[in-house]
C-alpha positions as CSV (number, residue, x, y, z in Angstrom):
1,X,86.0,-99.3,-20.8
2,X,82.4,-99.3,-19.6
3,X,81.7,-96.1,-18.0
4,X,80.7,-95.4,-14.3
5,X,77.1,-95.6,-14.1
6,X,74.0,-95.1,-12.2
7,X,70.5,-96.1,-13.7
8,X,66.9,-95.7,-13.4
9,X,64.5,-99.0,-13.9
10,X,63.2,-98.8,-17.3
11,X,61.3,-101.5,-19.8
12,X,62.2,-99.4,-22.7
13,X,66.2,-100.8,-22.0
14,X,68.0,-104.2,-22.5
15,X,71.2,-105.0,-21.6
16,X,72.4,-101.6,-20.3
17,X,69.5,-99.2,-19.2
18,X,68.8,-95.5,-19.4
19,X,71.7,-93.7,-17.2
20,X,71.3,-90.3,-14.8
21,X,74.8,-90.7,-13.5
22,X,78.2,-90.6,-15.5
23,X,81.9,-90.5,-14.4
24,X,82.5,-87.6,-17.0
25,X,86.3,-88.8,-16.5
26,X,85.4,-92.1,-18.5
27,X,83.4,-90.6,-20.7
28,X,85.5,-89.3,-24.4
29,X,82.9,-90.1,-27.5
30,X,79.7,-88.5,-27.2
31,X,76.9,-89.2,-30.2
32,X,73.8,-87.0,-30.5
33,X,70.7,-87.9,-32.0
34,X,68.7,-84.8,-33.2
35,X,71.9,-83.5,-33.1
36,X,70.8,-80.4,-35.7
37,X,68.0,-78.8,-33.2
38,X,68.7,-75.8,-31.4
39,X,69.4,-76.8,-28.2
40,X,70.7,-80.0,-29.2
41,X,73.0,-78.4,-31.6
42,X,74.3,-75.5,-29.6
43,X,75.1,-78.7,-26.8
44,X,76.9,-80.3,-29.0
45,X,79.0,-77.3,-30.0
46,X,79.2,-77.0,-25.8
47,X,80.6,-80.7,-25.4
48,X,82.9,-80.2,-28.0
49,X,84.2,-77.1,-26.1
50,X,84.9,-79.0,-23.0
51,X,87.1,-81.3,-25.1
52,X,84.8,-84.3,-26.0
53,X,84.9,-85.8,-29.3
54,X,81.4,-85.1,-31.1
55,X,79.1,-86.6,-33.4
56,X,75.6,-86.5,-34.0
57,X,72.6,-87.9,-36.4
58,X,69.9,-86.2,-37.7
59,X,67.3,-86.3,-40.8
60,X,67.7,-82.6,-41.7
61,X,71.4,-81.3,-41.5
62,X,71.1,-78.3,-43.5
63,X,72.8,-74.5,-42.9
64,X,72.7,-72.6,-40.6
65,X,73.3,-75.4,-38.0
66,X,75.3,-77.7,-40.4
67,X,77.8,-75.1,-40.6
68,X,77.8,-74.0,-36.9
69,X,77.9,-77.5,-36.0
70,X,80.8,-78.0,-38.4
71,X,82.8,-74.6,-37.3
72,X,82.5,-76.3,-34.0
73,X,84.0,-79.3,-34.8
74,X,80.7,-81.6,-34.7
75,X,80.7,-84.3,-37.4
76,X,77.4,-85.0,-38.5
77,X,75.5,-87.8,-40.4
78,X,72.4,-87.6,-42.3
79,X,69.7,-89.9,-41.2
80,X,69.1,-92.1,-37.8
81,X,70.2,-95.7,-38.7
82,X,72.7,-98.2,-36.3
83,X,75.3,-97.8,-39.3
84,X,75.9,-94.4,-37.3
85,X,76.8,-96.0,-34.3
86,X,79.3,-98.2,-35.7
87,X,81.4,-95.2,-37.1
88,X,80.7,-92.7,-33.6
89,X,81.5,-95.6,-31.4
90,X,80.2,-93.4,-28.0
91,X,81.0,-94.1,-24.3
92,X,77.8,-92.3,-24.2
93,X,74.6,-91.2,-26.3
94,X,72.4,-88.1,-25.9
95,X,69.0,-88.7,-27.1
96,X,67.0,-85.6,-28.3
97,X,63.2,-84.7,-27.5
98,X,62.4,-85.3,-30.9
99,X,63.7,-88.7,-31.0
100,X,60.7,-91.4,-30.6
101,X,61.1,-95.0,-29.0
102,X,60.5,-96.5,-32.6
103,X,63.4,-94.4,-34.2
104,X,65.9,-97.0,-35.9
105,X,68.9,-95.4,-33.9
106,X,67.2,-95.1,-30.8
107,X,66.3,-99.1,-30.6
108,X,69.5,-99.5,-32.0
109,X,70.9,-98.0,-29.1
110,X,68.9,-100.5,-26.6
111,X,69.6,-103.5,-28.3
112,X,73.5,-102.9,-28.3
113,X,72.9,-101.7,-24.7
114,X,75.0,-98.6,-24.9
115,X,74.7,-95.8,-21.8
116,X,72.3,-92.9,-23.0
117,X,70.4,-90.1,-21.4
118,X,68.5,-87.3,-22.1
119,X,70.1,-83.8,-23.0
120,X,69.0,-81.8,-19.6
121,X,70.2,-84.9,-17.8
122,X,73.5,-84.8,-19.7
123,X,73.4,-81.0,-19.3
124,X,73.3,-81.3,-15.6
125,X,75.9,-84.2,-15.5
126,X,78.7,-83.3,-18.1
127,X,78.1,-79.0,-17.7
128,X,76.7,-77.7,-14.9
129,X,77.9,-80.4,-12.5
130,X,79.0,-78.3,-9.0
131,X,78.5,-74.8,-11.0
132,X,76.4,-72.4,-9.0
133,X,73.6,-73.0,-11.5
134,X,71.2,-69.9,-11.9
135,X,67.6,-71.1,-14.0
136,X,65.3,-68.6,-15.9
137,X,62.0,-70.2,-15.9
138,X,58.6,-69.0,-16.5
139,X,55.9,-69.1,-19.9
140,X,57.5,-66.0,-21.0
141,X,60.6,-63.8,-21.6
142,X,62.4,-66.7,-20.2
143,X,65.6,-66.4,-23.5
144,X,65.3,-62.6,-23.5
145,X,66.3,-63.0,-19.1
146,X,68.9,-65.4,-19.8
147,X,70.9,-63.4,-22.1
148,X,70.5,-60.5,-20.2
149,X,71.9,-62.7,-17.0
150,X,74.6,-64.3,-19.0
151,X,76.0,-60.8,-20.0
152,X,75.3,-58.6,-17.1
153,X,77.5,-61.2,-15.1
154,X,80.3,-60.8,-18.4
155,X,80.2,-57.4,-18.1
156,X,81.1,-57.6,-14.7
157,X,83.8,-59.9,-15.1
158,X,82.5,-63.1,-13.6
159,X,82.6,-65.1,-16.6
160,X,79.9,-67.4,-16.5
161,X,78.7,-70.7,-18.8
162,X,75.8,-69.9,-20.3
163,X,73.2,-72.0,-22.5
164,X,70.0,-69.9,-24.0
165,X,67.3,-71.1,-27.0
166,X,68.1,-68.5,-28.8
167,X,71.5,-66.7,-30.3
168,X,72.9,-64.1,-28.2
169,X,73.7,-60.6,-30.2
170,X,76.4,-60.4,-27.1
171,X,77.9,-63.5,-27.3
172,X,77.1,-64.9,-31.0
173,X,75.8,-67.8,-30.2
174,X,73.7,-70.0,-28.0
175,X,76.2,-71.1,-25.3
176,X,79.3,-69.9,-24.0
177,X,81.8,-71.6,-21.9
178,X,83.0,-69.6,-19.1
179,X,85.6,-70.0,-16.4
180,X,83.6,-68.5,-13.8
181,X,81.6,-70.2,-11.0
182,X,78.0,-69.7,-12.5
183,X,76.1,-71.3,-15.3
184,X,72.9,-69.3,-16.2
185,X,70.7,-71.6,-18.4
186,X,67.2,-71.1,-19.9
187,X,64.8,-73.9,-18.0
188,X,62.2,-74.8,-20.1
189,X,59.2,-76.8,-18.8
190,X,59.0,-79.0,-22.2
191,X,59.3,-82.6,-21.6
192,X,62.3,-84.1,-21.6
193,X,62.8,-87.4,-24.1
194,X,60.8,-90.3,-25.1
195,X,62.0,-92.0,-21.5
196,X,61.6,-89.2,-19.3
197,X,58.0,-86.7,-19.9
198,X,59.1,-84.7,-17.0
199,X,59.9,-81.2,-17.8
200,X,63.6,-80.3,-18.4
201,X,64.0,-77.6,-16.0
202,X,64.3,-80.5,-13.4
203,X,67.4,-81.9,-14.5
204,X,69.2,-78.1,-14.3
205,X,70.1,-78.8,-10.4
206,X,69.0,-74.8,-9.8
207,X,70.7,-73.0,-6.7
208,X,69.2,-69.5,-7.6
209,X,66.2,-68.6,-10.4
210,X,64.1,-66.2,-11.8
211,X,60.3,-67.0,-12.3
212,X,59.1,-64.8,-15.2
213,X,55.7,-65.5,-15.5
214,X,52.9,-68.2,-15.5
215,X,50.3,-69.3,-17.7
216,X,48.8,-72.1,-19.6
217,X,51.0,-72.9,-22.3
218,X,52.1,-76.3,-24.4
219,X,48.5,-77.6,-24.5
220,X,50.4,-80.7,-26.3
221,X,51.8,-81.8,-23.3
222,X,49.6,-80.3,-20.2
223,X,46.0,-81.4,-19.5
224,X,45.2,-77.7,-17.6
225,X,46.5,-75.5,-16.0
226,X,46.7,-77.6,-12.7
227,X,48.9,-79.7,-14.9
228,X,51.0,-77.0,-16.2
229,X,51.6,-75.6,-12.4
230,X,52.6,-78.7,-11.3
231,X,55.6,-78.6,-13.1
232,X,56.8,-75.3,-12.0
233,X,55.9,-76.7,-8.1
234,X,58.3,-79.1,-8.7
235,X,61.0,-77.0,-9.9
236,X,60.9,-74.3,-7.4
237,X,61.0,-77.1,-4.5
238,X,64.6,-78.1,-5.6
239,X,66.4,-74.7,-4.9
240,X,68.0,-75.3,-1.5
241,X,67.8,-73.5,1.9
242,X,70.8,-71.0,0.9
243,X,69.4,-70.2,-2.6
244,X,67.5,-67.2,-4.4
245,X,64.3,-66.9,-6.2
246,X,62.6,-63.8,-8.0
247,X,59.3,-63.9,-8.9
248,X,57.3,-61.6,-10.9
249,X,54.5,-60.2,-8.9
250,X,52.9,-59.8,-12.1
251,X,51.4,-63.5,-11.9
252,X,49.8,-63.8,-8.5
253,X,49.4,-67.8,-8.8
254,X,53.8,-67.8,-9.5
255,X,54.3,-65.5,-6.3
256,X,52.1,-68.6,-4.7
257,X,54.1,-71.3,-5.9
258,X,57.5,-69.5,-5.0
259,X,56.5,-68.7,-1.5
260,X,56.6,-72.7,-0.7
261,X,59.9,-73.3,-1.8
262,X,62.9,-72.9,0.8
263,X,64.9,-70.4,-0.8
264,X,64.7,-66.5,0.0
265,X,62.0,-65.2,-2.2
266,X,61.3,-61.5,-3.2
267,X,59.1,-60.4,-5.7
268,X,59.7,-57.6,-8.6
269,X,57.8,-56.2,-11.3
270,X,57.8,-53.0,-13.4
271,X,55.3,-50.6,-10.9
272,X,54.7,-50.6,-7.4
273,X,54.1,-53.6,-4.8
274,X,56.8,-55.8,-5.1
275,X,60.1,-55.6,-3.3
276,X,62.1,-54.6,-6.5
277,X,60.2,-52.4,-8.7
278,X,60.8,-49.4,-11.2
279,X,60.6,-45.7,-10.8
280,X,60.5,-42.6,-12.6
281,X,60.6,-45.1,-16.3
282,X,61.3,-43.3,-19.6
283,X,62.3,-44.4,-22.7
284,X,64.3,-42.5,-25.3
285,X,66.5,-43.3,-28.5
286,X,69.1,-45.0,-25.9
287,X,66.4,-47.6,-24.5
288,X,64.5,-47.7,-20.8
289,X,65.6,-45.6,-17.9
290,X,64.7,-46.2,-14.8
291,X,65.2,-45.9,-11.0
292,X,65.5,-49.5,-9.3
293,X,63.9,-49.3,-5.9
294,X,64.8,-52.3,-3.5
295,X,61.6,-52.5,-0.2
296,X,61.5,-48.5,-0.9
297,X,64.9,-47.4,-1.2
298,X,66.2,-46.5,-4.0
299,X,69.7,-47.7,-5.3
300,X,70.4,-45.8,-8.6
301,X,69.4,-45.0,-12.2
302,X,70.1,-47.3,-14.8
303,X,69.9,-47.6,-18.5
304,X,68.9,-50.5,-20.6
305,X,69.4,-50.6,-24.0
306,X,66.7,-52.9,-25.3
307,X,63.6,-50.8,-23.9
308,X,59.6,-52.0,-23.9
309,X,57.9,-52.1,-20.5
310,X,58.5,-56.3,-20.1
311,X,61.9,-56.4,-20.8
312,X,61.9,-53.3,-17.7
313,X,60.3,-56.0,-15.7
314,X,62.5,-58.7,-17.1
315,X,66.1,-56.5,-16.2
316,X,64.1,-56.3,-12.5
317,X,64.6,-59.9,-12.4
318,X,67.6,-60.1,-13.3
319,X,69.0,-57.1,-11.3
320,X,67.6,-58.9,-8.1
321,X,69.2,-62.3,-8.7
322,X,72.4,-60.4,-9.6
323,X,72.2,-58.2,-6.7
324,X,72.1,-61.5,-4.3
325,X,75.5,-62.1,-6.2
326,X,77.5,-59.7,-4.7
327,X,77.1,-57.5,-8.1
328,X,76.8,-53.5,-7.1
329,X,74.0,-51.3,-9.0
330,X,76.9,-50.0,-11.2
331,X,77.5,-53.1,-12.2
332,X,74.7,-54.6,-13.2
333,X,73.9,-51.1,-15.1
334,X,77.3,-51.2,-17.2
335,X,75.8,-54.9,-18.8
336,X,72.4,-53.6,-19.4
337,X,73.3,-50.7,-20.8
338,X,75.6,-52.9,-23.2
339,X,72.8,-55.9,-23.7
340,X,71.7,-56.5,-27.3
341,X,69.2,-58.7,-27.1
342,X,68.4,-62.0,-28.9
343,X,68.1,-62.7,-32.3
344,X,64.2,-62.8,-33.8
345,X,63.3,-61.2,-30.2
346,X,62.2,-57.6,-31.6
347,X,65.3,-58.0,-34.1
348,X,65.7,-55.5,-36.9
349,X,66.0,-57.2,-40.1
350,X,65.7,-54.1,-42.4
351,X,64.3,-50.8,-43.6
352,X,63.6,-51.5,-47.3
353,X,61.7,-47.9,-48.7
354,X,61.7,-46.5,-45.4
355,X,59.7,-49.1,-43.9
356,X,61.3,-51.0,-40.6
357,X,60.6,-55.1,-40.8
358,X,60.8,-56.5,-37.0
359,X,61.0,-60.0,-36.1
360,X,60.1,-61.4,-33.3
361,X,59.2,-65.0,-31.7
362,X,56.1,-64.5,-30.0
363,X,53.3,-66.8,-30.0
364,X,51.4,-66.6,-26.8
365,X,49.0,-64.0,-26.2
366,X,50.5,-62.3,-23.4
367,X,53.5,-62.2,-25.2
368,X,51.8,-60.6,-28.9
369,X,50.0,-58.1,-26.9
370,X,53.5,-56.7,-25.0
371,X,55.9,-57.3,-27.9
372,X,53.2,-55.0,-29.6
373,X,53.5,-52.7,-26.6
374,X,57.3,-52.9,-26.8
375,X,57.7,-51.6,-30.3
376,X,54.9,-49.4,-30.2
377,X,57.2,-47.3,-27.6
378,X,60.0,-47.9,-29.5
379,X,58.5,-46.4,-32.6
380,X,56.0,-43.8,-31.4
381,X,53.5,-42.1,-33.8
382,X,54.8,-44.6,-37.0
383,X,52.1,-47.0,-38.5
384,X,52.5,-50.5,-36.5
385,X,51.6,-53.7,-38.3
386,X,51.4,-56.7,-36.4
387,X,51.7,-59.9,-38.8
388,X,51.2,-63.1,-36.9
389,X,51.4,-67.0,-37.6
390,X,49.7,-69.1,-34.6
391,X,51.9,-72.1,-35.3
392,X,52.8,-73.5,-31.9
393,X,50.5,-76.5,-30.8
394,X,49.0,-74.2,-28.2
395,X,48.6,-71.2,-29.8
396,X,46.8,-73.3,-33.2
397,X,44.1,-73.9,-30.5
398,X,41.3,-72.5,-29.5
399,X,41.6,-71.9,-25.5
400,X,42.9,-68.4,-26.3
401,X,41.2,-67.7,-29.2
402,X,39.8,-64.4,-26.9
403,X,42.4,-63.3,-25.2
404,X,44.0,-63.1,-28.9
405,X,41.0,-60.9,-29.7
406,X,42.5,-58.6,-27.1
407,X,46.2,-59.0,-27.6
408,X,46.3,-56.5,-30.9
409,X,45.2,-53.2,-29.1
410,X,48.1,-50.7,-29.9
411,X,48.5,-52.0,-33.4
412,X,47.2,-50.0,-36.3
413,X,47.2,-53.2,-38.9
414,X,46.7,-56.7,-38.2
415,X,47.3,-59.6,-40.2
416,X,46.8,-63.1,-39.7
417,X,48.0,-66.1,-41.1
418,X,45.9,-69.3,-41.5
419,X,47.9,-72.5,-39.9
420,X,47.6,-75.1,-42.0
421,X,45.7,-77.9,-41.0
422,X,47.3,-80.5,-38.7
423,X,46.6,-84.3,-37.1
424,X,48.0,-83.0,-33.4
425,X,45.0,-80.3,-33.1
426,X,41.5,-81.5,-33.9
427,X,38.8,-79.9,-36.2
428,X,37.1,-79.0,-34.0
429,X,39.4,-77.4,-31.2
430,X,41.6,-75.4,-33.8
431,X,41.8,-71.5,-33.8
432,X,39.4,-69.6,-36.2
433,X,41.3,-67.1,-37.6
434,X,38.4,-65.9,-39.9
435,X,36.3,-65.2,-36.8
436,X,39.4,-64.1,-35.0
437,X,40.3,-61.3,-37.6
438,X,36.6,-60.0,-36.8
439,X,36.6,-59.5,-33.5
440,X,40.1,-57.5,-33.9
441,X,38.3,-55.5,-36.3
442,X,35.9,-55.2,-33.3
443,X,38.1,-54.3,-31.0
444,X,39.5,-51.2,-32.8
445,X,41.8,-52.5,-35.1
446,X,41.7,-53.3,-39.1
447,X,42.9,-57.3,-39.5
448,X,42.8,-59.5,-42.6
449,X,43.1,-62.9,-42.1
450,X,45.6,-64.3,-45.0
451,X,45.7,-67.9,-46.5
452,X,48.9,-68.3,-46.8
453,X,52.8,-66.1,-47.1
454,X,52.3,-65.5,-50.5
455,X,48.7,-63.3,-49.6
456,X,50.9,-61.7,-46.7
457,X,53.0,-60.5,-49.1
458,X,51.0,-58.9,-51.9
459,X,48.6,-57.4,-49.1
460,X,52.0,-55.5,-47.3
461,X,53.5,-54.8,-50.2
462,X,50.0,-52.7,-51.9
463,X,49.3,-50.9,-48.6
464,X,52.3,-50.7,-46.7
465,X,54.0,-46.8,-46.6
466,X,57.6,-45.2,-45.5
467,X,57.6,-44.9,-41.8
468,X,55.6,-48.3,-41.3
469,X,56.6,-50.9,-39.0
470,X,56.0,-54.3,-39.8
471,X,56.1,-56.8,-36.4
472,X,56.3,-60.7,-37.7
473,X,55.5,-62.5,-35.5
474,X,55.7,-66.4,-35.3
475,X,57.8,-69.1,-33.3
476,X,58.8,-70.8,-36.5
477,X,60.3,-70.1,-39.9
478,X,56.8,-68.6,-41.3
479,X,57.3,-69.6,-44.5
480,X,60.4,-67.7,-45.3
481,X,57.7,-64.4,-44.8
482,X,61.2,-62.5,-43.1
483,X,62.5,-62.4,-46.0
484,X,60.2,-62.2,-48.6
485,X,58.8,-59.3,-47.4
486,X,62.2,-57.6,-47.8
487,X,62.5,-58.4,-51.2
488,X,59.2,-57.7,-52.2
489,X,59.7,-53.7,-50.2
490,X,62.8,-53.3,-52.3
């Protein structure tokens, strides 16, 4: 049976266009393609949660997501060609954001006609549906927030669905499937699929939300900064009358954008001036602790494990958006006292020798310079290196090569990894990390930059002593350095 459809025009379809609408009733085979990203993967796993039978394609389908994908009952197939199709046989197909317009499956999928959408449109159809849907959006801390949501809500017994881009320490994984009214998901202002160069945030139907942060990020896909903002004006016009939004008075030009939407609005950040805001802050073995203050009074102490002055700001956030839940201070302090973070978001990986190897994802500025803040307070008077790969599309560029400059005050050692040379930056517009190691050195701090993982190694492993901390930093794999570096301390 056909299922139950609504469609958008499009020129890219034949016989049966691209769909926004299912009737998840009719809907019982469900094929991925680029089933073995991240998100795409931990969505699968979701769907197959719910009870739909799952496949997926993909031209990399090696461990750690071949296994999850497996342990969740996903059967997947090596390589995108319409042979796949024949043996999924979907009443629906989710395309990926990786997948192109020319990829074999894809046209595949328009020639037979067969009903397909984008993941955040199937997110929002098939998951969040009539869920009370609570978005973390924002250029930064946005997976770090989400977690924290996701589990202060657990702890308090609400039970919520939950889908994050990154593992959960808490839950073990990237989604969770919960009986209870809310679904807290991590909006990300990427564009959606080959069809659809919106951002994906759109498609999440928000009814309450926390704005992190804003600045110019994913040069790849955004002109400027107008560009970028645009996005984020769009998504904060679709919470409704009876909704919630916190904003981070941190970024003046989010507060700006916030105030025009038609939800309540209140403001938080870590010192003084906003409506939530933290007092009397210390940080010990246990984490942060920290009086909240809500418009000047103050409505108890709590204790969050993961400590570093943004992820204060960040539990702000989230203790606002909780709060306009009904949660009580004690609450919402029994799951952050209990939060353990994300994995590669100031993760431990080891303490070969003596000497404490941190991973972390950063790749913006911003976020460099606080994660270095972060673990500098988490690991006072110890030697802080602070190894970074700029492999994102934006960060590869030069629009920030000063503020990276400035980013590396507060470590003692930096090191910087030379990206290797791609078609999607040009020549001249790419970061020089030669020039950029200088004016580190300028600034204060001794930095090397390093040709490749290999250079990395041998330089950490002649100079670095017990009681160092080494920060790697890097949105990607960075060349196994993890891991190496490990070995290497031994």
């Amino acid at each position: 049976m056909r299922p139950n459809l609504t469609t958008p025009n499009s020129e890219l379809t034949t016989a049966m266009p691209i769909v926004t609408r299912v009737d998840r009733k009719e809907i019982h085979r469900i094929h991925l393609l680029g089933v073995c990203g991240t998100g795409m993967g931990s969505f699968a796993g979701m769907l197959a949660a719910q009870g739909f039978t799952v496949t997926g394609s993909d031209e990399n389908v090696y461990p750690p997501m071949s296994d999850m994908l497996e342990g969740w009952g996903v059967r997947t197939m090596l390589g995108y060609k319409p042979e796949n199709l024949d043996e999924a046989k979907p009443d629906l197909v989710i395309v990926g954001n990786v997948i192109r317009q020319v990829n074999p499956e894809a046209t595949a999928v328009r020639e037979r006609g067969l009903p397909h959408m984008s993941f955040p449109a199937a997110l929002g159809e098939l998951c969040i549906g009539e869920k009370h849907s609570l978005v973390v959006a924002g250029t930064h801390g946005k997976t770090t927030t989400t977690a924290m949501l996701a589990h202060v809500l657990s702890a308090a017994g609400r039970d919520p669905s939950m889908l994050v881009g990154g593992v959960s320490l808490d839950f073990g994984a990237n989604f969770k499937v919960g009986a209870g009214e809310h679904f807290v998901v991590e909006g990300d202002e990427y564009d959606t699929a080959y069809f659809d160069k919106g951002p994906k945030f759109l498609h999440y139907r928000p009814r309450s939300a926390i704005f992190t942060s804003l600045e110019f990020d994913h040069a790849d896909i955004y002109r400027d900064m107008a560009h970028y903002c645009s996005s984020f004006e769009r998504f904060v016009a679709l919470l409704p009358e009876d909704g919630y939004l916190a904003v981070c008075a941190a970024y003046p030009r989010a507060v700006e954008l916030a105030r025009a939407c038609r939800a309540k609005v209140e403001t938080y950040a870590g010192a003084t001036g906003a409506d939530w805001h933290a007092d009397g802050l210390t940080h010990g073995a246990g984490g942060a602790f920290f009086d909240v203050v809500h418009k000047g009074v103050k409505l108890g102490r709590v204790n969050l494990a993961v400590g570093g002055p943004h992820n204060v700001e960040n539990a702000l956030g989230v203790i606002a958006l909780a709060t306009s839940l009904g949660l009580s201070i004690e609450e919402i302090d029994k799951g952050l006292a209990s939060f353990r973070g994300v994995k590669r978001r100031q993760e431990l990986r080891g303490e070969p020798n003596g000497v404490f190897v941190i991973d972390d994802f950063a790749h913006h500025p911003t976020a460099v310079r606080e994660t270095i803040a972060a673990i500098g307070a988490r690991y006072p008077g110890h030697r802080l290196w602070a190894i970074f790969e700029p492999r994102s599309n934006t960060s590869r560029r030069n629009i920030h090569q000063a503020e990276y400059a400035r980013a590396f005050t507060g470590a003692s050692r930096a090191v910087i990894a030379t990206p290797l040379p791609t078609d999607k930056v040009p020549a001249d517009e790419m970061l020089d990390v030669g020039q950029l190691a200088k004016n580190i050195t300028a600034n204060g701090v001794s930095a090397t930059a390093a040709a490749d993982v290999a250079e990395i190694v041998a330089l950490v492993k002649a100079e670095a002593k017990p009681g160092d901390v080494l920060l790697v930093m890097s949105n990607g794999a960075f060349g196994g350095l993890i891991d190496k570096l490990l070995v290497a301390l031994q």
